[in-house]
N, C-alpha and C positions, 0 to 999 in steps of 0.2 A: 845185859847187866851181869857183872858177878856176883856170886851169894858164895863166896866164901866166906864173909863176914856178917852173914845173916842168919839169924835163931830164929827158929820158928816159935812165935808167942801164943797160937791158937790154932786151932783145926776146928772148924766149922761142918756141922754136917746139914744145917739148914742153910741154903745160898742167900736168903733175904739177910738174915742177920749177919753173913760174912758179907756182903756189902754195904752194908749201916757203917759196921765196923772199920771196913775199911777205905769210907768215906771221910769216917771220922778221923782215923788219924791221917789224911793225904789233906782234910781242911787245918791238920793241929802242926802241918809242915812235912809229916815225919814221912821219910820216904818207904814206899810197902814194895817187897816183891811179893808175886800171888801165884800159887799154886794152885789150880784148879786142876782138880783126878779128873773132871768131866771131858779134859781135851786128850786124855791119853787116848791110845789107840784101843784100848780093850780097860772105860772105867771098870773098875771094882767098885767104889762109891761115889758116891755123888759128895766132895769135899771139898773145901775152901781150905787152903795152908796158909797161915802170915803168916810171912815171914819181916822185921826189922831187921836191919845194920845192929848189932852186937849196941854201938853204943847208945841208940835210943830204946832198948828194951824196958830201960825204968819209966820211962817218959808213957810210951805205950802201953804198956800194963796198967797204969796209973789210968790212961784213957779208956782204955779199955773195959777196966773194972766200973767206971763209971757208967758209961751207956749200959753195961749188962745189970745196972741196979736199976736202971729206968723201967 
């Protein structure tokens, strides 16, 4: 997949809640690339990156901000 047209919307440093999240918007359609530091060859942290396509960043965010008010 390319990400040249993907922003990154969050960085995650607990993995349960970067998979909630990113459960939730792959059920609300929006297609996720995922950056996980944990597969580099030498992590520095233990992080989750979303990343969205430039044009669903409203849509995501909007999701987003939702489940982190639950």
């Amino acid at each position: 997949m390319q990400t040249e047209n993907y922003v990154t919307i969050r960085t995650y440093h607990d993995h349960i809640m970067g998979e909630i999240m990113i459960a939730a918007l792959s059920n609300a359609g929006i297609k996720i690339f995922r950056f996980d530091e944990i597969n580099n060859v030498i992590p520095t942290e233990d992080n989750i990156e979303i990343k969205v396509h430039e044009s669903d960043v409203e849509a995501a965010l909007e999701i987003i901000e939702s489940q982190e008010a639950l």
